[in-house]
C-alpha positions in Angstrom: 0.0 0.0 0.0 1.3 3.6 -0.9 3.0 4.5 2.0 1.7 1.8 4.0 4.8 2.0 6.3 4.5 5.7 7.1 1.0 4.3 8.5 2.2 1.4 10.4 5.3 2.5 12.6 4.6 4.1 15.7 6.3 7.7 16.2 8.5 7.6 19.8 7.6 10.1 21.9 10.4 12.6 21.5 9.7 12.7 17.7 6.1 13.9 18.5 6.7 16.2 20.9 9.4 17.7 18.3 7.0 17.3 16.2 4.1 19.2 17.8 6.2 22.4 18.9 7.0 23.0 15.2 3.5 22.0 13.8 1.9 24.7 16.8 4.3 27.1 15.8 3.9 26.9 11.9 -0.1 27.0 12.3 0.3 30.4 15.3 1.9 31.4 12.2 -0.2 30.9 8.8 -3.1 31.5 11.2 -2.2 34.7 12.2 -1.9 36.3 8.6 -5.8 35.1 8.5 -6.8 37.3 12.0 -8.9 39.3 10.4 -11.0 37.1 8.3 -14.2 35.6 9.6 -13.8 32.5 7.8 -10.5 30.5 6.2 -10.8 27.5 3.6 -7.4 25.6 4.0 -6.0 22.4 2.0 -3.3 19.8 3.4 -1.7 18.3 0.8 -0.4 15.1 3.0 -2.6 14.5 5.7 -0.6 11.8 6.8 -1.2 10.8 10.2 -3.2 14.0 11.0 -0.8 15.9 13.4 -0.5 19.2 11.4 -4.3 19.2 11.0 -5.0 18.1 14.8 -2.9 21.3 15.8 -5.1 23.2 13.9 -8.5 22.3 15.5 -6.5 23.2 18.8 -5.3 26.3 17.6 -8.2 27.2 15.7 -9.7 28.1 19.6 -6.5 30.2 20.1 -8.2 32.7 17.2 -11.6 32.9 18.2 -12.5 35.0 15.6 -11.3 32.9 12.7 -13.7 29.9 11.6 -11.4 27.2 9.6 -12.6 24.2 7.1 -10.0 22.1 7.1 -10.2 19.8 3.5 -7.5 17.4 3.1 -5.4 15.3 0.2 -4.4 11.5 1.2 -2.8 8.9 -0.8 -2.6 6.6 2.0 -5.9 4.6 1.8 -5.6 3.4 5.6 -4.1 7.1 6.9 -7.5 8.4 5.0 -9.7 6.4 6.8 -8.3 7.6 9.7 -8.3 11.1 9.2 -12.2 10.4 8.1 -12.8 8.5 10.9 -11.5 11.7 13.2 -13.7 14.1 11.3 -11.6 15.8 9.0 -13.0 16.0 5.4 -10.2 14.1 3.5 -9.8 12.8 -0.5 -8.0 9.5 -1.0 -6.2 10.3 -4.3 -2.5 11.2 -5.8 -1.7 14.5 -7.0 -1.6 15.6 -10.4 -4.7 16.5 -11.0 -5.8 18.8 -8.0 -9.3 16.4 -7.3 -12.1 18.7 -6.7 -12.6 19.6 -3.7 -14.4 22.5 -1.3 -16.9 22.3 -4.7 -14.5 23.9 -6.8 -14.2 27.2 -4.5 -10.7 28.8 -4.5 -8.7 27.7 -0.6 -7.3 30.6 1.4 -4.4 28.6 2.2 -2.8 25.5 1.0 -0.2 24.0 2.6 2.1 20.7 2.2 5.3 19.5 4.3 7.1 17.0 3.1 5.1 16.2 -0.3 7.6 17.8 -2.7 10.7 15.5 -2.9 8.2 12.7 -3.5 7.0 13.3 -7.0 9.7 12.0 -9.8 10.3 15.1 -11.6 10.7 18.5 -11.5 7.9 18.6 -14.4 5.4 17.2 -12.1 6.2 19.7 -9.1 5.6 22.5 -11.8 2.2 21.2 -12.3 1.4 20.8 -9.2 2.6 24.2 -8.3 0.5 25.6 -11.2 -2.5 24.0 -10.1 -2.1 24.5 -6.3 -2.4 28.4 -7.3 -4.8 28.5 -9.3 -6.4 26.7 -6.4 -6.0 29.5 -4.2 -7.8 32.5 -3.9 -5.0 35.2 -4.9 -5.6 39.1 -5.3 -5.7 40.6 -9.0 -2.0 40.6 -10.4 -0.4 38.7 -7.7 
């Protein structure tokens, strides 16, 4: 299964709490350049075993004022279920092509750790690159 082993080992306790600090500390920070919007639409590209988007429902308490929907992009069948199983809205599907999610409504934020060095070429990161913003909602000329 496609990345079956990432789903099977267990992370050792160090490794998460290392983990954690830096996945709090990069979600204080993409949240806070959303403080003064009611309401954010964010994509994971890797939802993996959920950490990045369990910090978020945490920290989405920390900015009251912000309302998040968290959508997120899964190869891993099993880490899918998962994710679904916790209540996060989650597509089982490789990237290229962006599948259609949040019914075709540009995200606020997109983010992806760890996603790039696994396609095999530098063609395929264009694309997805490409597709990722025009999957975000971007001011005129930017």
């Amino acid at each position: 299964m496609y990345y079956d082993h990432f789903n099977k080992n267990k992370i050792i306790r160090l490794s998460k709490f290392i983990t954690n600090r830096l996945n709090v500390k990069i979600a204080r920070t993409v949240l806070s350049l959303f403080e003064k919007q009611h309401h954010v639409d964010f994509l994971e590209i890797g939802h993996g075993r959920g950490d990045f988007a369990d910090v978020l429902k945490d920290e989405k308490t920390y900015f009251n004022e912000i309302g998040l929907t968290y959508f997120g992009i899964e190869p891993n069948r099993s880490l899918c279920e998962k994710g679904i199983k916790k209540g996060y809205s989650i597509v089982n599907c490789k990237i290229p092509p962006m599948p259609p999610v949040n019914n075709g409504v540009p995200f606020d934020c997109i983010y992806m750790s760890h996603v790039l060095e696994h396609f095999t070429s530098y063609e395929i990161v264009q694309t997805v690159l490409s597709q990722i913003r025009s999957n975000l909602k971007l001011s005129p000329g930017t």
